[in-house]
BALUM-56445 format. One record per atom (N, C-alpha, C, CB): residue number from 0; residue in three letters; atom name; x, y, z. Coordinates in Angstrom, 3 decimals. Atoms other than C-alpha are relative to their C-alpha. Glycine has a CB too. Example, Ala and Ser with C-alpha at 12.3 -4.5 7.8 and 13.67 -1.06 7.14 Angstrom:
2
@i=0; aa=ala; at=N; east=0.890; north=-1.190; up=0.000
@i=0; aa=ala; at=CA; east=12.300; north=-4.500; up=7.800
@i=0; aa=ala; at=C; east=0.900; north=1.200; up=0.000
@i=0; aa=ala; at=CB; east=-0.992; north=0.027; up=1.246
@i=1; aa=ser; at=N; east=-0.820; north=-1.190; up=-0.060
@i=1; aa=ser; at=CA; east=13.670; north=-1.060; up=7.140
@i=1; aa=ser; at=C; east=-0.770; north=1.090; up=0.730
@i=1; aa=ser; at=CB; east=0.414; north=0.462; up=-1.415
% end
This chain:
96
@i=0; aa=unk; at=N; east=0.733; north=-0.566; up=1.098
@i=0; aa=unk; at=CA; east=15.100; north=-26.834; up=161.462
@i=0; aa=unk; at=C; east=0.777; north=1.155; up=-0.625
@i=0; aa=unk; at=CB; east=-1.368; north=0.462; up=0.463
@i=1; aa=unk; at=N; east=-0.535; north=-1.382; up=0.073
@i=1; aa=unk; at=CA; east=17.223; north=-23.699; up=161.201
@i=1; aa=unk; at=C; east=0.883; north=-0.890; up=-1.014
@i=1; aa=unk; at=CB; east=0.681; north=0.987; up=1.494
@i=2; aa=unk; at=N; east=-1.340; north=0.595; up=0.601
@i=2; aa=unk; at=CA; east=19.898; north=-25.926; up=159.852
@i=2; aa=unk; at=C; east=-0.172; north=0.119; up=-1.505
@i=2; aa=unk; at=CB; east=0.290; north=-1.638; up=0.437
@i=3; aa=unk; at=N; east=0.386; north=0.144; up=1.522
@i=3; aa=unk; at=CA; east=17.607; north=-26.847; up=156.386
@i=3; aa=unk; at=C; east=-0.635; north=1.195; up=-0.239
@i=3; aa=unk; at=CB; east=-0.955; north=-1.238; up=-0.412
@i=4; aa=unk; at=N; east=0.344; north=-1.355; up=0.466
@i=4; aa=unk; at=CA; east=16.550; north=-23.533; up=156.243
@i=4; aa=unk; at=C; east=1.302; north=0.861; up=-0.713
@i=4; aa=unk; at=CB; east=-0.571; north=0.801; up=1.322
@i=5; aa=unk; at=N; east=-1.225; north=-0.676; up=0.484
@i=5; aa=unk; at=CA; east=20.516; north=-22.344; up=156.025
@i=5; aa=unk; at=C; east=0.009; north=-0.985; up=-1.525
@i=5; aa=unk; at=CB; east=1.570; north=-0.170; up=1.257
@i=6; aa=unk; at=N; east=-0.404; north=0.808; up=1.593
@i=6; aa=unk; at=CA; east=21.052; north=-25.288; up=153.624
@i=6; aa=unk; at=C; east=-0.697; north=0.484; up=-1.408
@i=6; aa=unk; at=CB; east=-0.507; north=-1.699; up=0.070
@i=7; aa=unk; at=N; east=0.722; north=-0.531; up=0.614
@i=7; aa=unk; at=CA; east=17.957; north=-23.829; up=151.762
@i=7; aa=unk; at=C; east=0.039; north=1.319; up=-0.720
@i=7; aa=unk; at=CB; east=-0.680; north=-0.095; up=0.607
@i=8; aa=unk; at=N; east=-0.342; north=-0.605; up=0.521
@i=8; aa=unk; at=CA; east=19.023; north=-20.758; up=151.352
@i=8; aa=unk; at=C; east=1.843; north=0.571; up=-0.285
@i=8; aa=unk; at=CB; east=-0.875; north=0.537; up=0.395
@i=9; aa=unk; at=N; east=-1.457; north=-0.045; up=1.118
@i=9; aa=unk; at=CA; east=22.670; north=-21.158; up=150.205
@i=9; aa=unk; at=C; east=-0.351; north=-0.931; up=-1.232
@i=9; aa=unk; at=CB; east=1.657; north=-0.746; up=0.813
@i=10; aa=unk; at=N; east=0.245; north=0.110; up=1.490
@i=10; aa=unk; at=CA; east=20.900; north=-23.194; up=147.487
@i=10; aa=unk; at=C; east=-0.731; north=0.891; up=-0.986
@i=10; aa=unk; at=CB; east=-0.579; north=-1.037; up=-0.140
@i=11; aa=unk; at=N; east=0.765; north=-1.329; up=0.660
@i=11; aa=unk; at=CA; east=18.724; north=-20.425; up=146.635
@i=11; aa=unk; at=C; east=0.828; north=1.110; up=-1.065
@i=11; aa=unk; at=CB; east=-0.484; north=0.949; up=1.339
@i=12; aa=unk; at=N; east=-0.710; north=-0.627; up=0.096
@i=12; aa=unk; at=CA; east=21.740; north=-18.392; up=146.571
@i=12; aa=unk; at=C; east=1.550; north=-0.452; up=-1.365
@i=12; aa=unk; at=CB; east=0.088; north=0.122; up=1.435
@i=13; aa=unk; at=N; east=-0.946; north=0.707; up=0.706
@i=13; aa=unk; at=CA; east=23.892; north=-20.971; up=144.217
@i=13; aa=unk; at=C; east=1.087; north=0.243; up=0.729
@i=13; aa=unk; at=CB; east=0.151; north=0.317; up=-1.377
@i=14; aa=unk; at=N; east=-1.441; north=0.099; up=-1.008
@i=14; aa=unk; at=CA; east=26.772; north=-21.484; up=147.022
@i=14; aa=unk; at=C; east=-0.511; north=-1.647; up=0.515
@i=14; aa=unk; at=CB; east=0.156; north=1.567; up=1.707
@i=15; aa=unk; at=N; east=-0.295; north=1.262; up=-0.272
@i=15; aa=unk; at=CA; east=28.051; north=-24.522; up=148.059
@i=15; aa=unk; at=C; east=-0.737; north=-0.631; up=1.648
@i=15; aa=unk; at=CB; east=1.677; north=0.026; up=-0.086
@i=16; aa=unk; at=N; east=0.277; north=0.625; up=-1.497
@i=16; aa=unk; at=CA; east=26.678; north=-26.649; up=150.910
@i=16; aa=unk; at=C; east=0.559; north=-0.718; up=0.963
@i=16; aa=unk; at=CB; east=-0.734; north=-0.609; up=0.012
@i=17; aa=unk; at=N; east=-1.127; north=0.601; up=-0.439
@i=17; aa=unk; at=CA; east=28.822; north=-27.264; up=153.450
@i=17; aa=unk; at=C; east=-0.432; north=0.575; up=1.504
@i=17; aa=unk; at=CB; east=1.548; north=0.447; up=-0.790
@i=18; aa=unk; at=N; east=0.055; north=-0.283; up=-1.193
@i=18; aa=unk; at=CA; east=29.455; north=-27.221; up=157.083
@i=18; aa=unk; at=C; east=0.111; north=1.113; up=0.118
@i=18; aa=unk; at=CB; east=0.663; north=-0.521; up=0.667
@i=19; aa=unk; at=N; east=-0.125; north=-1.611; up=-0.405
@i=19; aa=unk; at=CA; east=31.294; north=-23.828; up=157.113
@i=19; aa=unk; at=C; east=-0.887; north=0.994; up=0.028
@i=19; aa=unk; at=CB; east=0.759; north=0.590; up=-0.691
@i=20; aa=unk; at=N; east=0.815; north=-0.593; up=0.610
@i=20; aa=unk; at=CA; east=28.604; north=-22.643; up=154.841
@i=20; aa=unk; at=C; east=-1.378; north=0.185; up=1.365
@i=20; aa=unk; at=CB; east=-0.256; north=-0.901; up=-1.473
@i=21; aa=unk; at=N; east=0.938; north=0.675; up=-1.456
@i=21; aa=unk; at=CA; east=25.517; north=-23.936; up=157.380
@i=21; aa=unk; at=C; east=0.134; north=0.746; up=1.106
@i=21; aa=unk; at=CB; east=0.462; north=-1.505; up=0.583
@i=22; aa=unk; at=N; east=-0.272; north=-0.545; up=-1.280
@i=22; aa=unk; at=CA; east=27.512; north=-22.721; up=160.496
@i=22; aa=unk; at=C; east=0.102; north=1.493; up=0.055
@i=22; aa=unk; at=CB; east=1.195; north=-0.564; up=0.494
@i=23; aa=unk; at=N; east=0.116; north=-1.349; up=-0.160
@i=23; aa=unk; at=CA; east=27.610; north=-19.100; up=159.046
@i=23; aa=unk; at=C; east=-1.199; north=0.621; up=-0.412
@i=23; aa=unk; at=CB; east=0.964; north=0.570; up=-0.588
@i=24; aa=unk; at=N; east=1.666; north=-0.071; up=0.356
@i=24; aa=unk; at=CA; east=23.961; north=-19.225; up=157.905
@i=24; aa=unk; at=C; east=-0.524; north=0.217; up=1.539
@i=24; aa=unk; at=CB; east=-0.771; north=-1.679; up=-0.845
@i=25; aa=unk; at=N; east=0.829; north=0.179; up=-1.299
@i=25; aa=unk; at=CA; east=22.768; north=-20.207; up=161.478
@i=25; aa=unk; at=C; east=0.512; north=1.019; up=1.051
@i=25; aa=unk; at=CB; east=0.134; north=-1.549; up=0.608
@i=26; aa=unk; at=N; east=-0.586; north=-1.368; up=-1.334
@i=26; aa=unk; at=CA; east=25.429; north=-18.112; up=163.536
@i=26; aa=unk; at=C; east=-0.933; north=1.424; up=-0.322
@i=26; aa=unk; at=CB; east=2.200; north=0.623; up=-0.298
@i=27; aa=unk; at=N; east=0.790; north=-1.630; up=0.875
@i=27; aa=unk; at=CA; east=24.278; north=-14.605; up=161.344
@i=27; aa=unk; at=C; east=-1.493; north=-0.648; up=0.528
@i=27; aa=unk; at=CB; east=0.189; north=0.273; up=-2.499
@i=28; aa=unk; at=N; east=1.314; north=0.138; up=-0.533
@i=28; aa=unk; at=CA; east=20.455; north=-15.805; up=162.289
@i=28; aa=unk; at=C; east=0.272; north=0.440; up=1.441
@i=28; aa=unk; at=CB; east=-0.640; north=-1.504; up=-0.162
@i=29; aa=unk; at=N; east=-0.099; north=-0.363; up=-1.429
@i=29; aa=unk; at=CA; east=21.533; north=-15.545; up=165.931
@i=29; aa=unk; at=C; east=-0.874; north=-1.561; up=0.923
@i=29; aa=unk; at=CB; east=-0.966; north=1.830; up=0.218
@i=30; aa=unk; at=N; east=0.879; north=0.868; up=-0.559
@i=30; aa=unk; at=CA; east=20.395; north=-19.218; up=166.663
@i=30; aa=unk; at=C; east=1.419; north=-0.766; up=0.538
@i=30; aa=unk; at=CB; east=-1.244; north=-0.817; up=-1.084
@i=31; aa=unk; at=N; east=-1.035; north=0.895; up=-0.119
@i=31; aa=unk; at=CA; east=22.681; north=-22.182; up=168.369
@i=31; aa=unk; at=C; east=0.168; north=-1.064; up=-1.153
@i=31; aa=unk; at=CB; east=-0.177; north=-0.639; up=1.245
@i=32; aa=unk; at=N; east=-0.703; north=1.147; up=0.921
@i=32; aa=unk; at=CA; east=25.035; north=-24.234; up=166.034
@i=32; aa=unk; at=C; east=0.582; north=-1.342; up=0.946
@i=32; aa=unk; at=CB; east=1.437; north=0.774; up=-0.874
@i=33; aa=unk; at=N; east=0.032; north=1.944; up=-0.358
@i=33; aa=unk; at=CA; east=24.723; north=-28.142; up=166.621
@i=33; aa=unk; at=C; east=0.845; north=-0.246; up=-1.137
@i=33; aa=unk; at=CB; east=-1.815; north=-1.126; up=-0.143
@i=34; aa=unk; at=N; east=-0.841; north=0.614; up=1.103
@i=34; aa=unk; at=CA; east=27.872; north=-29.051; up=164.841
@i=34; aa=unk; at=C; east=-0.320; north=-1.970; up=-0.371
@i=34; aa=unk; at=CB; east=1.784; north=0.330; up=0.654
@i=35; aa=unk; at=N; east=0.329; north=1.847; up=0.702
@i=35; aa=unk; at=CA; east=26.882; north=-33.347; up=164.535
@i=35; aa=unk; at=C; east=-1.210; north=0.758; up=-0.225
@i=35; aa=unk; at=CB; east=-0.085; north=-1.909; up=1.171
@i=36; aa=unk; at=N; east=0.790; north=-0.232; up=0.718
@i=36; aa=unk; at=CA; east=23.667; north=-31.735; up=163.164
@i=36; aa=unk; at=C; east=0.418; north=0.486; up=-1.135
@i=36; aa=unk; at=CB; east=-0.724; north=0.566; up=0.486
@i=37; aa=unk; at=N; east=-0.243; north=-0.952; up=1.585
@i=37; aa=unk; at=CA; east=25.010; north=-29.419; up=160.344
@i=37; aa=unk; at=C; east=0.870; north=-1.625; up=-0.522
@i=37; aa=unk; at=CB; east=1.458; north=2.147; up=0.095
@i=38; aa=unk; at=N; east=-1.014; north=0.857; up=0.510
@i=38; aa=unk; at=CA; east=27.821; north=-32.520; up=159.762
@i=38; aa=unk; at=C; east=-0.985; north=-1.122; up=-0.620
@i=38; aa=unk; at=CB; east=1.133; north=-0.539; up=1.201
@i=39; aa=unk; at=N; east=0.640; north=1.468; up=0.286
@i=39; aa=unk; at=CA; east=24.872; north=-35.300; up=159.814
@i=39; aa=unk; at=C; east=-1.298; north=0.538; up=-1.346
@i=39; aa=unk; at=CB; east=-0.902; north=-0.841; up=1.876
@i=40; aa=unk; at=N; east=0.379; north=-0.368; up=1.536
@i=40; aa=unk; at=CA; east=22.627; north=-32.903; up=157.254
@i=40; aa=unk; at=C; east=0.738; north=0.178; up=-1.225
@i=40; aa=unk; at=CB; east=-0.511; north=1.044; up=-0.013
@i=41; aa=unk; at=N; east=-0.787; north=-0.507; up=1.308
@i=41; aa=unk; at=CA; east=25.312; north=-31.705; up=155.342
@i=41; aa=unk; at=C; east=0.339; north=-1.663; up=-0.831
@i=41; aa=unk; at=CB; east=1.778; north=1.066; up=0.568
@i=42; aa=unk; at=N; east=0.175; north=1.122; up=0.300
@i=42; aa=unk; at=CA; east=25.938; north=-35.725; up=154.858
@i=42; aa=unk; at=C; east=-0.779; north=-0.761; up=-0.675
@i=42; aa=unk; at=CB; east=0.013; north=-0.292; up=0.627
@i=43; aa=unk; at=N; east=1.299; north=0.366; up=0.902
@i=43; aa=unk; at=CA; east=22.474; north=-36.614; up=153.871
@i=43; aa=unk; at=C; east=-0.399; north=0.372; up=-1.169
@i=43; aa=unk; at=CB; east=-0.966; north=0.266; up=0.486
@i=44; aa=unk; at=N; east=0.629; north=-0.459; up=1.840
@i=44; aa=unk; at=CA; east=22.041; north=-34.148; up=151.017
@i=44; aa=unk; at=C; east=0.997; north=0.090; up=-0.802
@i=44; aa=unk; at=CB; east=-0.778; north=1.575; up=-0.313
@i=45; aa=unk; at=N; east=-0.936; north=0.397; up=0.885
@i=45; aa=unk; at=CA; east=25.640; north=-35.566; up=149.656
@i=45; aa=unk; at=C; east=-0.840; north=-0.766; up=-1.340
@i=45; aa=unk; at=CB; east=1.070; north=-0.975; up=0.834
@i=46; aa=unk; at=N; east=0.746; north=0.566; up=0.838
@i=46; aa=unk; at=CA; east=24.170; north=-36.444; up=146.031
@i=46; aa=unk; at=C; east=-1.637; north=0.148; up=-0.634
@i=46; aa=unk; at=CB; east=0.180; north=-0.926; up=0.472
@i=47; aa=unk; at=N; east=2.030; north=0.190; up=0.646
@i=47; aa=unk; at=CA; east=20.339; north=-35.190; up=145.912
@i=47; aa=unk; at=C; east=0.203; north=1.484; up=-0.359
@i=47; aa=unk; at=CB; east=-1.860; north=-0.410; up=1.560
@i=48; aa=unk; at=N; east=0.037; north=-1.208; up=1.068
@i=48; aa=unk; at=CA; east=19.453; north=-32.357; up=143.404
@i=48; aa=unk; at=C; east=-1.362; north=0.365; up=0.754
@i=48; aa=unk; at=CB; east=-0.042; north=-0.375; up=-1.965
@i=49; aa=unk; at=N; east=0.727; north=-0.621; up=-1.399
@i=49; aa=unk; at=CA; east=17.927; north=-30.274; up=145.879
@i=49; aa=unk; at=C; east=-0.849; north=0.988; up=-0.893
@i=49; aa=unk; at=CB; east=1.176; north=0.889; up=1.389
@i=50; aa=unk; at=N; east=1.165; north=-0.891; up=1.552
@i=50; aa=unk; at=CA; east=15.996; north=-28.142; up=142.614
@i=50; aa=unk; at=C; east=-0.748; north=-1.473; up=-0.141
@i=50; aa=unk; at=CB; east=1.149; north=0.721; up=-2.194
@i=51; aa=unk; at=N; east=1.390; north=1.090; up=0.195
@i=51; aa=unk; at=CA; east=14.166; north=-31.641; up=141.704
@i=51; aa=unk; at=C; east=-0.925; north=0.025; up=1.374
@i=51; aa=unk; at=CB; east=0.579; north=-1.850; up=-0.246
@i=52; aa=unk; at=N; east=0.684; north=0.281; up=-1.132
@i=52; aa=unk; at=CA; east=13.109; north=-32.278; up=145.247
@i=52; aa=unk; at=C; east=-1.004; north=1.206; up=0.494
@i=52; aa=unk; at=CB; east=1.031; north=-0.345; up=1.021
@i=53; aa=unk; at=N; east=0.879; north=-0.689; up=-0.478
@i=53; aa=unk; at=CA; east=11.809; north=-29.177; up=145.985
@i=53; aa=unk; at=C; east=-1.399; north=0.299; up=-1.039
@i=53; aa=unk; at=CB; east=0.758; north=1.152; up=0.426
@i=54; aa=unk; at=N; east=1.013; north=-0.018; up=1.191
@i=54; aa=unk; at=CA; east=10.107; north=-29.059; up=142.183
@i=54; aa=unk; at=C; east=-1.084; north=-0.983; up=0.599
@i=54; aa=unk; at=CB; east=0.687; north=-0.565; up=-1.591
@i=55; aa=unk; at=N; east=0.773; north=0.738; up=-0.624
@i=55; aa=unk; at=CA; east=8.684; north=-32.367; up=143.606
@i=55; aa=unk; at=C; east=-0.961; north=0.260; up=1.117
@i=55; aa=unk; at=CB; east=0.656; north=-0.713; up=0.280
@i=56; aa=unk; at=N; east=0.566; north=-0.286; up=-1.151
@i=56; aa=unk; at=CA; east=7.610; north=-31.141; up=146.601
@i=56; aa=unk; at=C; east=-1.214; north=1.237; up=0.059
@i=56; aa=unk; at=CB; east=1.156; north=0.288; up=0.828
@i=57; aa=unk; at=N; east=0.997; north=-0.352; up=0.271
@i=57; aa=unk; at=CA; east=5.761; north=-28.073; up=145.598
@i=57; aa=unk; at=C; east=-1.058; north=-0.653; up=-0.999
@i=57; aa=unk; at=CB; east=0.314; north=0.966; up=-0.210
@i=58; aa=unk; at=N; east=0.397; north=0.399; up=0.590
@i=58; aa=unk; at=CA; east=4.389; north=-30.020; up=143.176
@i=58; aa=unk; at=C; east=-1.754; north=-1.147; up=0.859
@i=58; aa=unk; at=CB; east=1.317; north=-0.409; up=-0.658
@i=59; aa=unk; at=N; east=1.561; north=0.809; up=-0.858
@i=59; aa=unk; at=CA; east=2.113; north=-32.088; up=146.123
@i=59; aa=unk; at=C; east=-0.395; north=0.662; up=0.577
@i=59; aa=unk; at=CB; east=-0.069; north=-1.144; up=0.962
@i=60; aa=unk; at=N; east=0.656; north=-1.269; up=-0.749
@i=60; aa=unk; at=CA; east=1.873; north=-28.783; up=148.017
@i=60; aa=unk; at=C; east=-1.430; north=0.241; up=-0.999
@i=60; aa=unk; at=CB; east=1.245; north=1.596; up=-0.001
@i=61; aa=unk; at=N; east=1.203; north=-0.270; up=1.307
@i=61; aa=unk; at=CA; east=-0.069; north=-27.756; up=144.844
@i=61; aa=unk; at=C; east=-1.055; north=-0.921; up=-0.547
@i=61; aa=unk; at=CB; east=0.675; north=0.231; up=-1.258
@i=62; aa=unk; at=N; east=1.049; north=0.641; up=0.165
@i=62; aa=unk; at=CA; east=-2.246; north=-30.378; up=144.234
@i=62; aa=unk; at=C; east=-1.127; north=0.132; up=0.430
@i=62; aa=unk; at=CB; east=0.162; north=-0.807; up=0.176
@i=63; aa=unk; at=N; east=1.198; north=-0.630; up=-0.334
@i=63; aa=unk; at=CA; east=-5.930; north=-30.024; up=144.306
@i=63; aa=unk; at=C; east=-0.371; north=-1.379; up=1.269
@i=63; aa=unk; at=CB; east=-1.213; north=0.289; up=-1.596
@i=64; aa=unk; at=N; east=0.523; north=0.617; up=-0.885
@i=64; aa=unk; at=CA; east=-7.832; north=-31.440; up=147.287
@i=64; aa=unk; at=C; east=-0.028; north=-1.225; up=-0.574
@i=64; aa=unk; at=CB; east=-1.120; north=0.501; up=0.452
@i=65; aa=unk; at=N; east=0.950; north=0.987; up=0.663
@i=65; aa=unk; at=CA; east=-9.735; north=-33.885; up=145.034
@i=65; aa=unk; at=C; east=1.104; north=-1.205; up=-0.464
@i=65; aa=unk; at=CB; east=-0.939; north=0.775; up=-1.429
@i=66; aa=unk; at=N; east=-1.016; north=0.561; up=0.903
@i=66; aa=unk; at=CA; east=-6.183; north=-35.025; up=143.792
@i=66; aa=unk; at=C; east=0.514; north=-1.229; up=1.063
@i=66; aa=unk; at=CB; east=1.295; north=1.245; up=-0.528
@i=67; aa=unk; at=N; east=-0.757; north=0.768; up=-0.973
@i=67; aa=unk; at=CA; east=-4.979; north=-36.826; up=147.064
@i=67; aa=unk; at=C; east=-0.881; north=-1.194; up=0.904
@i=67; aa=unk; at=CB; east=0.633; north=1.107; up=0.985
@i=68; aa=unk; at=N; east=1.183; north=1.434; up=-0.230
@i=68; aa=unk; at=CA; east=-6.324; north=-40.246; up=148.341
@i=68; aa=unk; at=C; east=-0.612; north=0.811; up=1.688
@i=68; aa=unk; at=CB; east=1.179; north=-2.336; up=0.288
@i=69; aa=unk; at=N; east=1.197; north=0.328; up=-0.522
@i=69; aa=unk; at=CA; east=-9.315; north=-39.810; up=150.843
@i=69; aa=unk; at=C; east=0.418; north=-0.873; up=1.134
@i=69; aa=unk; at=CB; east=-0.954; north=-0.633; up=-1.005
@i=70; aa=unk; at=N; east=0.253; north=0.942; up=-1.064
@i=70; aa=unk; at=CA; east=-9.666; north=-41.193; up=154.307
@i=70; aa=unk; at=C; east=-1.103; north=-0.860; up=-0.240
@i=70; aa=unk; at=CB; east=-0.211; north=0.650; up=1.213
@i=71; aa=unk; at=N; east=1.212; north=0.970; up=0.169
@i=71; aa=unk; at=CA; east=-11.821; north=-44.232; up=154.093
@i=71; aa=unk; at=C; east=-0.935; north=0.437; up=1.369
@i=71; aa=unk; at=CB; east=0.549; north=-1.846; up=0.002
@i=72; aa=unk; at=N; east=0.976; north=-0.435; up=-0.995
@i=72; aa=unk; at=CA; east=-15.378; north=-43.359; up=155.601
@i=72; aa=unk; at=C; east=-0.167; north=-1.216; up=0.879
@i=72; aa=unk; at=CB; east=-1.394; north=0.503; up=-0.644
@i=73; aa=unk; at=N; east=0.337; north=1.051; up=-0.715
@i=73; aa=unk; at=CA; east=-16.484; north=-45.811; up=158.166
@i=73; aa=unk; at=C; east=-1.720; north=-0.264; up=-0.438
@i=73; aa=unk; at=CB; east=0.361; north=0.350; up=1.645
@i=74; aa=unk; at=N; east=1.576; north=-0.326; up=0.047
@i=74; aa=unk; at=CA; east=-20.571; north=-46.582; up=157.185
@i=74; aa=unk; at=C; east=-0.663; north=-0.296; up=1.286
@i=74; aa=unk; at=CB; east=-0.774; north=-0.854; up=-1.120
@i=75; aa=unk; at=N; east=0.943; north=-0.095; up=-0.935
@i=75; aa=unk; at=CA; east=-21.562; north=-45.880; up=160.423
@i=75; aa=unk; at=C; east=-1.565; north=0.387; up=-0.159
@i=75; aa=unk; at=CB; east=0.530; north=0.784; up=0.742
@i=76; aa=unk; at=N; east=0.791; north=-1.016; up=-0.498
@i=76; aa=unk; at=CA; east=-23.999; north=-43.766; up=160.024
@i=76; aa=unk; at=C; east=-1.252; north=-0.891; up=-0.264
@i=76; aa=unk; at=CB; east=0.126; north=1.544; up=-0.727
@i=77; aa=unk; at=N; east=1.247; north=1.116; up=0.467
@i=77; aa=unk; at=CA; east=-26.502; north=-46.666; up=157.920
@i=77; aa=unk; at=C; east=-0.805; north=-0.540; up=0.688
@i=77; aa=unk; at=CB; east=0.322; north=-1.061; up=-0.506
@i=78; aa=unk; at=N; east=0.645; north=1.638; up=-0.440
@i=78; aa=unk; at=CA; east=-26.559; north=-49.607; up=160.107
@i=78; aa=unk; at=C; east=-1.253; north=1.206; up=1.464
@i=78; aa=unk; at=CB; east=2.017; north=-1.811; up=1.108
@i=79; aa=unk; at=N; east=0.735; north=-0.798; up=-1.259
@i=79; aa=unk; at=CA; east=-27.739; north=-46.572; up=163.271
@i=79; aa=unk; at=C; east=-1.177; north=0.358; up=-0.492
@i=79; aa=unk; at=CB; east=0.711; north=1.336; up=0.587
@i=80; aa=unk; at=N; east=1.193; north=-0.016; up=0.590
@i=80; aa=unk; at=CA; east=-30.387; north=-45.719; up=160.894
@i=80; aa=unk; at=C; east=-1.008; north=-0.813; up=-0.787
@i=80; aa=unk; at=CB; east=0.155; north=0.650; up=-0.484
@i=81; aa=unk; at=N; east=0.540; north=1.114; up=-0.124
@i=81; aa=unk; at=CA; east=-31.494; north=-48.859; up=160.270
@i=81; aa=unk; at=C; east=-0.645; north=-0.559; up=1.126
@i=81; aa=unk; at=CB; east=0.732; north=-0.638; up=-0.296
@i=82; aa=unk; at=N; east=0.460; north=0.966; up=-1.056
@i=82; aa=unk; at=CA; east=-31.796; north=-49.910; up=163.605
@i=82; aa=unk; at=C; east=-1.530; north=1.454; up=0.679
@i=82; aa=unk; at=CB; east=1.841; north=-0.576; up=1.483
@i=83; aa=unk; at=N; east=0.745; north=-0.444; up=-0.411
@i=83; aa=unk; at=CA; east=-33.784; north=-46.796; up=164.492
@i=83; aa=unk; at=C; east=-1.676; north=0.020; up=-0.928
@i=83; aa=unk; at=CB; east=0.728; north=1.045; up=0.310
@i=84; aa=unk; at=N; east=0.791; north=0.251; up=0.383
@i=84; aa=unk; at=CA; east=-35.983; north=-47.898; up=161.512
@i=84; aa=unk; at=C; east=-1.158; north=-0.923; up=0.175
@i=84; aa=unk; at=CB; east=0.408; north=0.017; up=-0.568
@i=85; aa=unk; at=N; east=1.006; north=1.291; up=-0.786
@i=85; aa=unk; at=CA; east=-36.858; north=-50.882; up=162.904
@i=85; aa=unk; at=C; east=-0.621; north=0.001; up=1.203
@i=85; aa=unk; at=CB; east=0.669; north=-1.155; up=0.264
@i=86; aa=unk; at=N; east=0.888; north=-0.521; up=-1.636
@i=86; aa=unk; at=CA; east=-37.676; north=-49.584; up=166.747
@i=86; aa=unk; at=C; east=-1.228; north=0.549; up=-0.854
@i=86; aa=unk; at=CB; east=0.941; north=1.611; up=1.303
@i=87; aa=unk; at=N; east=1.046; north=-0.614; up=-0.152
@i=87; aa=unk; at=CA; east=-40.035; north=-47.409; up=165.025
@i=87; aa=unk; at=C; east=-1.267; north=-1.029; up=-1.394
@i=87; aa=unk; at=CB; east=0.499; north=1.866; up=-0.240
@i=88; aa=unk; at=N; east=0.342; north=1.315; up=-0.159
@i=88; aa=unk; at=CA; east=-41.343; north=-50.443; up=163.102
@i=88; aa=unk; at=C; east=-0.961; north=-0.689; up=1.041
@i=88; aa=unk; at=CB; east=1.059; north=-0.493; up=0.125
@i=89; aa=unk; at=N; east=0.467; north=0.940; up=-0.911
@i=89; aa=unk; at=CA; east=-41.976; north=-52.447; up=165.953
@i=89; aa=unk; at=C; east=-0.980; north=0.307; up=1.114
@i=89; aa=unk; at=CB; east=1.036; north=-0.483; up=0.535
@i=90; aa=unk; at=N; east=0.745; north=-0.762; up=-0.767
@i=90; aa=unk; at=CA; east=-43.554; north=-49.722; up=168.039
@i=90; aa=unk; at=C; east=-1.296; north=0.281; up=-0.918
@i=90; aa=unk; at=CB; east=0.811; north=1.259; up=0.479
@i=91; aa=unk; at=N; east=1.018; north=0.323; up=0.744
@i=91; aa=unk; at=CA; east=-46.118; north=-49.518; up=164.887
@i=91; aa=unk; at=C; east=-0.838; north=-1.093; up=0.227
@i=91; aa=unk; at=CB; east=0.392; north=-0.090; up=-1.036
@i=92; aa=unk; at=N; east=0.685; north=1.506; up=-0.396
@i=92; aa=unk; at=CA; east=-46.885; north=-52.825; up=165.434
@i=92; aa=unk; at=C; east=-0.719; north=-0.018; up=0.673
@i=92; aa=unk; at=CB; east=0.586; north=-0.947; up=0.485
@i=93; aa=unk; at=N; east=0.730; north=-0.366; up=-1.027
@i=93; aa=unk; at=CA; east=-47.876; north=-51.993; up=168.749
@i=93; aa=unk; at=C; east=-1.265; north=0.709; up=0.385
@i=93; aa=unk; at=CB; east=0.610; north=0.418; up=0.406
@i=94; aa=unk; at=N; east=1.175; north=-0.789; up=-0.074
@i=94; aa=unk; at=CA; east=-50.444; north=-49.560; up=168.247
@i=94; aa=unk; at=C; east=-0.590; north=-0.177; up=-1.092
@i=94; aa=unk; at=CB; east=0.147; north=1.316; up=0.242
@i=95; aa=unk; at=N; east=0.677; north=0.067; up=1.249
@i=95; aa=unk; at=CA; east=-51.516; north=-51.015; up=164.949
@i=95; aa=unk; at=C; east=-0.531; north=0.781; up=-0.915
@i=95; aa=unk; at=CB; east=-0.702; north=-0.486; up=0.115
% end
């Protein structure tokens, strides 16, 4: 995580993204440098416009509740109150 945090802020900073870059982000934090990590991120964000993505990204942060699809309800709750309609029903019956 530390790693896209360095990457994050040398784009902040308009500097290049790079291993060296990365490995003196994370050293200065005081965290351990995973060189096939910085090499296999620095790889991945060859080509992506790391300003759209994040535009994108706050962009669903920010969305209103109402805006984002909904867990489908289950209609439990009906058929249980149905059936307790009918016990008390049938127990009518009983005492006419």
């Amino acid at each position: 995580m530390e790693n896209i945090y360095a990457a994050l802020l040398l784009h902040k900073l308009g500097k290049d993204i790079s291993e060296k870059g990365i490995k003196s982000v994370v050293a200065a934090a005081g965290a351990e440098v995973d060189e096939s990590k910085i090499k296999s991120l620095v790889a991945s964000l060859k080509g992506v416009d790391i300003a759209k993505e994040l535009e994108n990204a706050s962009l669903v942060a920010a969305a209103p509740v109402g805006a984002l699809p909904a867990e489908e309800k289950k209609p439990e709750a009906k058929p249980k109150e149905e059936k307790k309609e009918a016990a008390a029903e049938g127990l009518s019956a009983l005492f006419g």
